[in-house]
N, C-alpha and C positions, 0 to 999 in steps of 0.2 A: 633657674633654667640651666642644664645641661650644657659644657662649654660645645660639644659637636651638634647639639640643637640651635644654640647661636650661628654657630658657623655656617650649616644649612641652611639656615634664613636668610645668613649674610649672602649665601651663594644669591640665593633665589631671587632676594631685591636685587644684587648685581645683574643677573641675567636679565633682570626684566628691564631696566636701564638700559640694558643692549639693545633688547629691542626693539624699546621704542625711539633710540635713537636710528634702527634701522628697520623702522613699521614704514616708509615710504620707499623702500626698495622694493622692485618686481620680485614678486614671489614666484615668477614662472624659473624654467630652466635658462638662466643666463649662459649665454655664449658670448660676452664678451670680454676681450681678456682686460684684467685689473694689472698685469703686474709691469713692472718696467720692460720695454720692448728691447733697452740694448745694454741700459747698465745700473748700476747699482750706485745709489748717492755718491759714496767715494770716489766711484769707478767715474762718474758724469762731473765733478769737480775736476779727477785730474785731467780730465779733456779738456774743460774750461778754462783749465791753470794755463793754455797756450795763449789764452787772450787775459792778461794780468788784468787790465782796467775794467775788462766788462764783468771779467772774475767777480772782482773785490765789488762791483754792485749789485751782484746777484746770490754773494755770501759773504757780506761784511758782519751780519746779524748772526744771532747769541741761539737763533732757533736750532732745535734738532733737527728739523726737518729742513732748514734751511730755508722755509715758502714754498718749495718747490711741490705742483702737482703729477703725480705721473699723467702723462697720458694714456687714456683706455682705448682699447678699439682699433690699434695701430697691427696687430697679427689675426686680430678675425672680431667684426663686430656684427651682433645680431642687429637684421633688417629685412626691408622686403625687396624681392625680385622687382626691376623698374617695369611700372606700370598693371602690379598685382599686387595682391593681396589675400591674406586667410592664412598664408604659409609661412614660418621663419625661415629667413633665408640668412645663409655667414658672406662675409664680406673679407677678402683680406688685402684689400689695399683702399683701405680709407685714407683721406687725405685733411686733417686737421687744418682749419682757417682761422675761428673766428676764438674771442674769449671777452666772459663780463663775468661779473658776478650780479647776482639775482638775489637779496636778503642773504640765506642761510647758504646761498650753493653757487656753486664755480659751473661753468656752463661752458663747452668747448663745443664748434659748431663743424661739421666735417662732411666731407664728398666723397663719393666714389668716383675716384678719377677714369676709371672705362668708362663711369657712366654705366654700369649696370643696374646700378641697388640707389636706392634712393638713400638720401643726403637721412642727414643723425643729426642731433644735441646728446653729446654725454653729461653727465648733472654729479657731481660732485659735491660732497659735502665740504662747505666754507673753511669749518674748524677743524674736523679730523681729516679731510682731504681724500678721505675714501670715495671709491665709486658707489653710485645710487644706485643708477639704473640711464637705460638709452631711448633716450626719445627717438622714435623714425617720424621726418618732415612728409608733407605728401608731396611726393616728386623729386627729382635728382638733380637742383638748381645747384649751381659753386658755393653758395651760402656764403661768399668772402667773408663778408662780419658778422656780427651779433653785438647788440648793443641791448640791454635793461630801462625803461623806463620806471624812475622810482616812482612819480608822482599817480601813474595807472597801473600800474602793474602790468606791466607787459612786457614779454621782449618781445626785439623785435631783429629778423632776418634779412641779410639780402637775399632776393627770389626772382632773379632776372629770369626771363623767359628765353629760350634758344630762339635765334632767327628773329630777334625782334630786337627793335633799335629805340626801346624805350624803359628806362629803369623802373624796377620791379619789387617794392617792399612788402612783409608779411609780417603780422605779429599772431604770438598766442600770449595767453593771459596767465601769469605765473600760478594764480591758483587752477587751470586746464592742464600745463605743465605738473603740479602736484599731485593732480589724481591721476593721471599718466597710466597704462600698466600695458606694455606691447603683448606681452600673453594673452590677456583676455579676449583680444579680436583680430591682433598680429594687423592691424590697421595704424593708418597713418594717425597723428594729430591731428587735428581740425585747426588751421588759422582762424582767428577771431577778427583778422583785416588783411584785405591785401589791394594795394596802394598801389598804382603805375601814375608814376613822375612825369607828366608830360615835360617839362625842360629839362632834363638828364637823360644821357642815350644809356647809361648800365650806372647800375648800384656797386662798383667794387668794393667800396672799406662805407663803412658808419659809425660814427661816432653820435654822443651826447652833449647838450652842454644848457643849462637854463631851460628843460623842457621847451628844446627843437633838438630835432634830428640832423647830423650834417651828415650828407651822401656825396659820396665824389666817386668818378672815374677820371683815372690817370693812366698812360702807356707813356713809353719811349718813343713813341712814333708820332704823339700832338701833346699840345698843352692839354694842361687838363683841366678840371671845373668840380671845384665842391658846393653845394646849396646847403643852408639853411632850411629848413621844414619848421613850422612851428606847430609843437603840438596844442587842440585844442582842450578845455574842460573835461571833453569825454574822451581824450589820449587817441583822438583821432585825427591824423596828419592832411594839414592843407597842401594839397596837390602840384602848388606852385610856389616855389622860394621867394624869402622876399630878403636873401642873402647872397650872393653868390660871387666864389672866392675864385679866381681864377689863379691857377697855378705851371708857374711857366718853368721851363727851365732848355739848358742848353743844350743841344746835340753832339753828344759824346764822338771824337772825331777816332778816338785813340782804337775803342773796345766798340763791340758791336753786339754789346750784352743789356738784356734786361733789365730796365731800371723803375719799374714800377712800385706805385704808392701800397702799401698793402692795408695799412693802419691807420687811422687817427684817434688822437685822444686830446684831452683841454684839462691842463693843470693851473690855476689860477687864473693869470693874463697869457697863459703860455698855447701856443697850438705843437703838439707833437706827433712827427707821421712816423710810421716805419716803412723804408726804403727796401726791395731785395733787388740784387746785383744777380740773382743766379747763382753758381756755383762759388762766385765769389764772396767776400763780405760783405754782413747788410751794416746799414743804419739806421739808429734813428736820427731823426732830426728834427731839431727846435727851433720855432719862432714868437717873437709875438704874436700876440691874437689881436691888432689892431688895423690893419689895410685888407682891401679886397680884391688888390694884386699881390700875389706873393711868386717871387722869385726862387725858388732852390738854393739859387746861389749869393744872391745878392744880401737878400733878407735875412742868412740864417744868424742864427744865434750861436747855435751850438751845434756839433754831432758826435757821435758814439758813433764808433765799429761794433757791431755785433756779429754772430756768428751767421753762415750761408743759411738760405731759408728762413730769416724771419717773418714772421705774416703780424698779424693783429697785435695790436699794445691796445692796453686799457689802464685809466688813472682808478687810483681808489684809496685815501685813508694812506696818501705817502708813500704808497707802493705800486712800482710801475709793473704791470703782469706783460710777459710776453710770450707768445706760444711760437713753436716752430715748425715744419712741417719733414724736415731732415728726417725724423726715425720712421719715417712711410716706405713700403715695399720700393720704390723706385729709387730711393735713396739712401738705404743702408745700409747696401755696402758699398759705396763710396767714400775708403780710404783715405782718402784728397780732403774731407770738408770734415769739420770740426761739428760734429751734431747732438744736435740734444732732441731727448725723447720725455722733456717734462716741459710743465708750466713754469714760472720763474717767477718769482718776485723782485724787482730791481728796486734799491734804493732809493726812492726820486728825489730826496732832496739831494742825496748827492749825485745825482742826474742833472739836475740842474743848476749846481754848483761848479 
C-alpha cells in the first residue's frame, strides 16, 4: 500500500474518532460562546499569583491544563425567552452557580440574572473539558446547586419557586440529559421529579453524601438549616428529613456584608461549605461531619481564603472543583476583585492538610 494511501486512511479513522467523541454535541447553530470570557490560562494564574495559598491548590499539579474548566455562556448563551418557547433566544448575562460531575461530563448550572431567559446546564466533557452543548431548564429558577446522583442516575437542581416559602427540588435523568438537542424543538427539558421540601423554606446549595440529598438555606440575617433527604431504591427523595444540621453563626458587628453559604460538599468524615463575602474574599470552610449543631465559628476545622464570588464546591477523586461567578456581565470590570472565568480543581488533600 501506497505510503499517501496510508496516510489517507490514517486521516479518515482520526476524523472519525473525532466525531464520535463529539457525536453528543448539538448539531444545530450553537450560540454559545466556548472560549475564555477574560483570560487566557497564563493570563488567569497571574491574577491568582495575588492569592499564593489558594494559588499553589489550584496549580500545584503537573497538568497542562492545570484542571481548569472554562466557563461557556458567560458573553452570550443560547436559550429561551422566559415563559416561551419554539424560538432560540441569546443571553448575555448568565450567572453561573452550581458544579458536579455526571460519569463522562462536568455540568455548570447557571441563571439569568434579569430573569429574562430561563436557567441552563452547560455539559462539558470530563477528559477533554470541551463544551458539549446547553441544556435549557423549564423556567428561570436561581438553580443555586447541582448535585449527581451516582446510584440513579440523576441530577438533580435547586428549583425554588418565586413567592413561595417552601423548598423546591427537580431532577432529570442523565440519560434525558444525553439525548438533549435544543434545536430540534428549542424546548425546555422535561424534569423526571420535582420535589417541594415541606421543612425547608428554600433550596440554596445541595450537596450528596451516602445516597441522601443535603439542602440547606443559610443568610446573614438567621441561622440557617441543612436536612438530610434520603434517596429511595427508585432515586426518589422522601419529602421530610430525617437529619437536620442546624447552622449557626455570629452577627458580624464590624462589616455589613454578605455572608452566605453557597456550597456544600463531604470529603470523608469532613463537611465542607463555601462561604461568599461579596466583594470581598470567600471561604471555604471545614468541619467534621459529626454534630447536628454546628457553629461557624466554634466548630471549624479549617478555612481557606478564596477569591470574591465563590458559589458551589464539589468533592470528587481528590479534587475539590470550584466555580465562580466573577467573569459575569456584572462583574467584569471590577478592577477591585480578583476573578476567575474557569472551573478549578483544587487539591483537597492538601485542602485539608
Amino acid at each position: 500500500m501506497k505510503w499517501y494511501v496510508k496516510l489517507a486512511l490514517a486521516c479518515v479513522f482520526i476524523l472519525g474518532l473525532a466525531g464520535c467523541s463529539n457525536r453528543e454535541a448539538d448539531n444545530g447553530k450553537n450560540q454559545t460562546n466556548v472560549k475564555p470570557t477574560l483570560y487566557s490560562l497564563d493570563e488567569q494564574k497571574k491574577e491568582l499569583e495575588k492569592m499564593p495559598v489558594f494559588y499553589d491548590l489550584a496549580f500545584s499539579n503537573d497538568k497542562q491544563d492545570s484542571g481548569t474548566y472554562v466557563i461557556p455562556g458567560l458573553l452570550k448563551t443560547e436559550t429561551l425567552k422566559a415563559n416561551r418557547t419554539g424560538k432560540q433566544e441569546i443571553s448575555d448575562e448568565m450567572d453561573p452557580q452550581g458544579i458536579t460531575v455526571a460519569e463522562d461530563y462536568v455540568l455548570i448550572s447557571a441563571y439569568s440574572h434579569k430573569k429574562d431567559y430561563n436557567s441552563v446546564i452547560y455539559v462539558l466533557d470530563n477528559k477533554t473539558h470541551s463544551y458539549i452543548k446547553t441544556v435549557v431548564l423549564d423556567g428561570n429558577p436561581h438553580v443555586g446547586g447541582i448535585i449527581y446522583d451516582p446510584v440513579n442516575q440523576n441530577i438533580w437542581v435547586c428549583n425554588d419557586k418565586r413567592n413561595t416559602s417552601t423548598a423546591r427540588i427537580s431532577s432529570i435523568s442523565l440519560s434525558d440529559l444525553k439525548k438533549y438537542r435544543f434545536s430540534e424543538n428549542y424546548e425546555p427539558i422535561e424534569y423526571n421529579q420535582t420535589i417541594d421540601l415541606t421543612d425547608l423554606n428554600k433550596a440554596s446549595f445541595i450537596g450528596y453524601k451516602n445516597h441522601a440529598l443535603y439542602i440547606g438555606d443559610f443568610s446573614d440575617k438567621r441561622h440557617g438549616k441543612m436536612n438530610r433527604y434520603t434517596l429511595n431504591e427508585q432515586g426518589t427523595v422522601k419529602q421530610t428529613s430525617d437529619r437536620k444540621i442546624v447552622i449557626e453563626d455570629k452577627p458580624d458587628q464590624t462589616y455589613n456584608i454578605n455572608k452566605e453559604i453557597q456550597g456544600v460538599t463531604f470529603y470523608e468524615n469532613y463537611i465542607l461549605f463555601s462561604q461568599s463575602y461579596g466583594s470581598e474574599k470567600s471561604k471555604i470552610l471545614i468541619y467534621n461531619d459529626e454534630k447536628n449543631s454546628l457553629s461557624l465559628e466554634e466548630d471549624l476545622v479549617k478555612e481557606i481564603e478564596a477569591p470574591p464570588y465563590l458559589e458551589q464546591i464539589y468533592s470528587k477523586e481528590n479534587s475539590l472543583y470550584a466555580i465562580f461567578e466573577s467573569g459575569t456581565k456584572r462583574f467584569r470590570k471590577n478592577n477591585k476583585i480578583i476573578k476567575v472565568d474557569r472551573v478549578l480543581q483544587l487539591d483537597e488533600q492538601k485542602v485539608l492538610n
